[in-house]
Kinemage of the C-alpha trace (Angstrom):
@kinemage 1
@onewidth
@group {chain A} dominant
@subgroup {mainchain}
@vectorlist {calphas} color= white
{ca unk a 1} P -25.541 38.218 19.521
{ca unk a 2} L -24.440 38.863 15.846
{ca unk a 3} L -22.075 41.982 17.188
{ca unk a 4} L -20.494 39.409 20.266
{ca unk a 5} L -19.690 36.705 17.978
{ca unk a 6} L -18.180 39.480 15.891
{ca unk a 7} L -16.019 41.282 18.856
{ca unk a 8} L -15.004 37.719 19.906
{ca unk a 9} L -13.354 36.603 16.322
{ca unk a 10} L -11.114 39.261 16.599
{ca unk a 11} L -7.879 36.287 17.366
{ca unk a 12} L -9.502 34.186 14.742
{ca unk a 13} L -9.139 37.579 12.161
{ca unk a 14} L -5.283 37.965 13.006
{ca unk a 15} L -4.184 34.498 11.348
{ca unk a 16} L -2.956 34.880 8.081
{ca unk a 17} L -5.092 32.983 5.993
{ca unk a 18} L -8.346 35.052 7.373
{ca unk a 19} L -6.211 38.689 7.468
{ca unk a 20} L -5.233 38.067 3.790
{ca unk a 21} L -8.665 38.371 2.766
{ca unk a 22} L -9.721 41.493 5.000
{ca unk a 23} L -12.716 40.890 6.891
{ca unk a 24} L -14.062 37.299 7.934
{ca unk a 25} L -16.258 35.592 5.756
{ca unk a 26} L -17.829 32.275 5.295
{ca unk a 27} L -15.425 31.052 2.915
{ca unk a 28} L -12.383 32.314 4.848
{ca unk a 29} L -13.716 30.331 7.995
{ca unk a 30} L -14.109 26.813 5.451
{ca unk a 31} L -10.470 27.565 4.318
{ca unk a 32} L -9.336 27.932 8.226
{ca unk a 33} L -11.410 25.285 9.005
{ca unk a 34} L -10.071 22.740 6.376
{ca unk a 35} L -6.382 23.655 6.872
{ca unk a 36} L -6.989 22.783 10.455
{ca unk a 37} L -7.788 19.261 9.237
{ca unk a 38} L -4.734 18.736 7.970
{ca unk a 39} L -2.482 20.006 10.574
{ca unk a 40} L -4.608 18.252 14.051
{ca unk a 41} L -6.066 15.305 14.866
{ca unk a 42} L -9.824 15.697 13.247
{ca unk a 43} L -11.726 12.627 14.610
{ca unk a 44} L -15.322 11.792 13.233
{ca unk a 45} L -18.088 9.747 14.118
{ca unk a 46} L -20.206 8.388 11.567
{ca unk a 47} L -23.368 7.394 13.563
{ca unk a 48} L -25.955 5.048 11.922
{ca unk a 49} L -29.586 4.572 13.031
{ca unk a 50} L -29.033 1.750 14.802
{ca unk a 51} L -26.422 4.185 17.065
{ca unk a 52} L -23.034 2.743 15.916
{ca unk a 53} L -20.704 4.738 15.443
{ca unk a 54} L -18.077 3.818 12.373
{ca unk a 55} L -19.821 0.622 11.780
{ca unk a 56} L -18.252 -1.691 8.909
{ca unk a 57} L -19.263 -5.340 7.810
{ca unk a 58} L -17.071 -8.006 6.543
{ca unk a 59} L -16.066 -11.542 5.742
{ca unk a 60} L -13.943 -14.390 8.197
{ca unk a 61} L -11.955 -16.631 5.979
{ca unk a 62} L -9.020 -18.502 6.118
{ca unk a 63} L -7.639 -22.319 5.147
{ca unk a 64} L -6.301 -25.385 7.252
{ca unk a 65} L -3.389 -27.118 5.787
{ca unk a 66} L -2.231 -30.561 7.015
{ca unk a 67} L 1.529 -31.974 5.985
{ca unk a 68} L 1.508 -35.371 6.775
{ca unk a 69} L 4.491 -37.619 6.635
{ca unk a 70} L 8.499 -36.527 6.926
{ca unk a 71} L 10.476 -38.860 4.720
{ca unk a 72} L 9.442 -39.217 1.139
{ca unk a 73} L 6.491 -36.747 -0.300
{ca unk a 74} L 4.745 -35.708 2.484
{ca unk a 75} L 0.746 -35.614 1.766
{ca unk a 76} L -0.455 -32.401 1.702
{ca unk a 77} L -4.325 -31.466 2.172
{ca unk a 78} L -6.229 -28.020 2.653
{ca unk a 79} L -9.541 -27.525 3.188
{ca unk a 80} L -10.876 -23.991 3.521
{ca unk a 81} L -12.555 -22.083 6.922
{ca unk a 82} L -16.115 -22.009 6.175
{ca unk a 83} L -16.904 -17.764 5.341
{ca unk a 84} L -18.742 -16.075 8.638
{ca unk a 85} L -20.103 -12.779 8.389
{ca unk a 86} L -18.180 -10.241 10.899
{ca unk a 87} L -18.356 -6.514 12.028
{ca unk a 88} L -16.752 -3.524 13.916
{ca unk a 89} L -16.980 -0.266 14.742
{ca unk a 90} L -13.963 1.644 14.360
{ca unk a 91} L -12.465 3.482 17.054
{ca unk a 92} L -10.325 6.051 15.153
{ca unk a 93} L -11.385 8.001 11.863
{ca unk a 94} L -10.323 10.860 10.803
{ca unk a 95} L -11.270 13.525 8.331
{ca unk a 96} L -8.382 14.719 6.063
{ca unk a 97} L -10.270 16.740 3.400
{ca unk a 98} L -12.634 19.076 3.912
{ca unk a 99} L -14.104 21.116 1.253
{ca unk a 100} L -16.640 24.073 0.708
{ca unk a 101} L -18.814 22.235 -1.597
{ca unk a 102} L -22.321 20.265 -1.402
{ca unk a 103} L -23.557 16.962 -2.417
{ca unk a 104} L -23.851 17.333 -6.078
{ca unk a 105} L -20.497 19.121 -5.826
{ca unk a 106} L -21.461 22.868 -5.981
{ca unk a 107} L -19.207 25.354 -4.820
{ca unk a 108} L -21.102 26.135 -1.411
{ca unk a 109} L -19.917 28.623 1.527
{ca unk a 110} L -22.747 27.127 4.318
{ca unk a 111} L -21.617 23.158 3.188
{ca unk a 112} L -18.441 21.762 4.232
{ca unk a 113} L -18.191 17.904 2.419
{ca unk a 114} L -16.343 15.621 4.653
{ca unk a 115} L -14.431 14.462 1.118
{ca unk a 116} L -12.038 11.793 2.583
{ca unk a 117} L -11.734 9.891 6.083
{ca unk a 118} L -8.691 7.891 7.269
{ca unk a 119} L -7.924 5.372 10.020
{ca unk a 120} L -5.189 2.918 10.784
{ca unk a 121} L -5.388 -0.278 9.018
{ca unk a 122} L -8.147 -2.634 10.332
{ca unk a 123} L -8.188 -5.757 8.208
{ca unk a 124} L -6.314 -8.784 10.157
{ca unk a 125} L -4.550 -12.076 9.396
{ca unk a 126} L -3.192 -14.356 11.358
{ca unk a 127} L -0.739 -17.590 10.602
{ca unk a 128} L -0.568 -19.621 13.953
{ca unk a 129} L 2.349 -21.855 14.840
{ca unk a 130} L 1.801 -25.669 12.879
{ca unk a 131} L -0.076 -28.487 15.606
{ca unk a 132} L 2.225 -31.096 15.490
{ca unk a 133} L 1.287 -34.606 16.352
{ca unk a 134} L 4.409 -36.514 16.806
{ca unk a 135} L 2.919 -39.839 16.466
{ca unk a 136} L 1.396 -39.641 13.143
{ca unk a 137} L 4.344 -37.077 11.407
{ca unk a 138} L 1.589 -34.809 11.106
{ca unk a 139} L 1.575 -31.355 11.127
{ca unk a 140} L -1.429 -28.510 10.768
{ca unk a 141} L -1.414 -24.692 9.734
{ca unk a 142} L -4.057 -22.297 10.323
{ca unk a 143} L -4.477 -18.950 8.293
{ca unk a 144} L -7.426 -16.637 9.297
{ca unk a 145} L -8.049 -13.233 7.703
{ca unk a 146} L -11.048 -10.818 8.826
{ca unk a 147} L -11.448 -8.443 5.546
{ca unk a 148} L -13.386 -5.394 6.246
{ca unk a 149} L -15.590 -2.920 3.827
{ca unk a 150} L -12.747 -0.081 2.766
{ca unk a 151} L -13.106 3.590 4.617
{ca unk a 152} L -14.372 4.926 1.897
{ca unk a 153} L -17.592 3.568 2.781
{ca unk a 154} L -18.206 6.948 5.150
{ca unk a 155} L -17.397 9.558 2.255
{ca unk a 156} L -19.446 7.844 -0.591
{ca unk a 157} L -22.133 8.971 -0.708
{ca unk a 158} L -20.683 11.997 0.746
{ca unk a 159} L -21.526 13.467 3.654
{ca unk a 160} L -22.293 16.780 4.452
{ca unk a 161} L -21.893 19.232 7.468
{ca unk a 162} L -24.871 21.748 6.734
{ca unk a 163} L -23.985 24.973 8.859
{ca unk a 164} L -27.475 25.897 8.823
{ca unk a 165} L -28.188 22.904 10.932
{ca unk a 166} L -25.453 22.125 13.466
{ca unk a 167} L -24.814 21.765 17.088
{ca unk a 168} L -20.791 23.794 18.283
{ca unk a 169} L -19.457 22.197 21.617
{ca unk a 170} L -16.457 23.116 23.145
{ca unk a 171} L -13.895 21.141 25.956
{ca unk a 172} L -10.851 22.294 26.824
{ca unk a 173} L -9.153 20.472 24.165
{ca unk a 174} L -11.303 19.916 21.250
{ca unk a 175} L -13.957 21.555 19.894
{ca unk a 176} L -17.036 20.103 17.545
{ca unk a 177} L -19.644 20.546 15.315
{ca unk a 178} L -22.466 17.667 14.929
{ca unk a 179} L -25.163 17.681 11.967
{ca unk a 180} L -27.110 15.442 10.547
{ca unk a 181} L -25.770 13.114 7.386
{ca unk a 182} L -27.361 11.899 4.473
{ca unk a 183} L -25.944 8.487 4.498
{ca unk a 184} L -25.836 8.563 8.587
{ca unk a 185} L -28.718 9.654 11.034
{ca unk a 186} L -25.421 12.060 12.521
{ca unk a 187} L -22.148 12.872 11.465
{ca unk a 188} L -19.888 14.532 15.034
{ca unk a 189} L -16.676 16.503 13.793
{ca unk a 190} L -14.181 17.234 16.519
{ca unk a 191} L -10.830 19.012 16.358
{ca unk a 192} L -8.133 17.988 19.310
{ca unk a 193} L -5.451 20.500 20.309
{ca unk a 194} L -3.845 21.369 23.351
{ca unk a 195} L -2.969 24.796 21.860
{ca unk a 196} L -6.130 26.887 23.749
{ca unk a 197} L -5.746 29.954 21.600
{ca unk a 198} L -5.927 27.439 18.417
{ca unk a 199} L -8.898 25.987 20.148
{ca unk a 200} L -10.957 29.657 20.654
{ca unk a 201} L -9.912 30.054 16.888
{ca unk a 202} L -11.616 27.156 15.406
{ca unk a 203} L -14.530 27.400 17.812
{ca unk a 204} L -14.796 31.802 16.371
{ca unk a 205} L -14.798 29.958 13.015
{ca unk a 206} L -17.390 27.434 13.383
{ca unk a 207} L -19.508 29.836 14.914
{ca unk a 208} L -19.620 32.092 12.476
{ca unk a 209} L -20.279 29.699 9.808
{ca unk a 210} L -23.429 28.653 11.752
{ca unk a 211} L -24.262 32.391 12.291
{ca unk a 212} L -23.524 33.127 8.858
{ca unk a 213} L -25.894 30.574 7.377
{ca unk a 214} L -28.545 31.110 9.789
{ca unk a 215} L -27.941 28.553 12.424
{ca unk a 216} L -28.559 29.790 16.289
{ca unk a 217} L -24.881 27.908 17.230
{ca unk a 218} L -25.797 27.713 20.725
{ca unk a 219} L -29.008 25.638 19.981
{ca unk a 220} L -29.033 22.206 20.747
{ca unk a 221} L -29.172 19.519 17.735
C-alpha cells in the first residue's frame, strides 16, 4: 500500500510548494493542505453528541414602543419583549486557518488545529412597519433581535484533526477528512472544487498524512 500511495502522489509532488522542499513529507502536505483553505471553499461540520451539526444558543429580545397622540406631545411608552431562549444550527462554516500544531500549541506534523472558522453573519433584527390605529392617534413599533453565541465558539477550545485517527472520502467535487474533536463527538472537513486534478491533489495529501502518522486512510471512522 505504502509504495501505491507513493506512485499515486506523483501530481501532488509537481506543485510548487511540495517540489520546493524535494520529496513529500508530512509537513509539506499541512502546508498544501492549509493553503488550500484559503484559496476554496473549506466547509466544516462541528457535530455535537446530541448530532447537530454547528449548533449555537442565544437570546430573543426586542421592545414595543407606542406614540400616542398627534398634536401636542405625543405620549410615548415602551415596554420590553420578554427574553426567550433560541437556537440554530448553522448551515455554512468554514475553516480559514489551518495550522500544523496540537492542542497545547506544539508544533505537530500528524495535528492539523482547525485555528479559525467563518460563516456569514447570523444574528437578526427586525423593525416592522408602526400599527396604526386611526381612532385613538395611536401608533406601535416593534424591534426584535435574535443574538447568537459568536463563531468562535467551534475553535475555542480548539479542535483538532488527529491524522492518526481519521476517515478520507472522496466525490467528484470535494474531498474530506472526518476525526473525532475534543470539544465535539466529530469534526467533518471537506474541500469543494470543480478543478479534478486539484481534487486528486488534496485527496494524495490527506492520504499521506494519515499514512504518515499511522492511520489505515481507507478504514472507516
Amino acid at each position: 500500500m505504502r509504495g501505491m500511495m507513493l506512485a499515486a502522489l506523483g501530481a501532488w509532488v509537481s506543485l510548487p510548494v511540495v517540489a520546493a522542499q524535494g520529496a513529500p513529507t508530512a509537513a509539506s502536505a499541512q502546508e498544501f493542505l492549509a493553503t488550500m483553505a484559503k484559496q476554496l471553499a473549506t466547509q466544516v461540520h462541528f457535530v455535537d453528541s446530541a448530532g447537530r451539526t454547528n449548533y449555537v444558543t442565544g437570546k430573543y429580545t426586542g421592545e414595543v414602543r407606542t406614540v400616542k397622540g398627534i398634536v401636542g406631545k405625543p405620549k410615548e411608552t415602551i415596554s420590553a419583549i420578554p427574553e426567550q431562549f433560541i437556537d440554530k444550527q448553522l448551515p455554512d462554516v468554514r475553516a480559514s486557518v489551518l495550522e500544523a500544531i496540537d492542542a497545547l500549541g506544539r508544533p505537530n506534523a500528524c495535528a492539523t488545529r482547525i485555528s479559525q472558522v467563518t460563516a456569514p453573519p447570523y444574528d437578526e433584527s427586525r423593525s416592522t412597519d408602526p400599527l396604526v390605529r386611526v381612532l385613538t392617534y395611536t401608533r406601535t413599533y416593534k424591534d426584535e433581535k435574535w443574538t447568537y453565541e459568536p463563531v468562535t465558539k467551534f475553535t475555542d477550545p480548539a479542535e483538532i484533526i488527529d491524522w492518526g485517527n481519521v476517515s478520507i472520502s472522496r466525490r467528484i467535487d470535494a474531498v474530506s477528512v472526518t476525526t473525532k474533536g475534543q470539544a465535539f463527538s466529530k469534526v467533518h472537513l471537506s474541500y469543494a472544487t470543480s478543478d479534478l486534478d486539484q481534487a486528486d491533489r488534496i485527496e494524495y495529501a490527506m492520504k499521506f498524512l494519515a499514512m504518515s502518522c499511522g492511520n489505515d486512510a481507507s478504514s472507516a471512522f
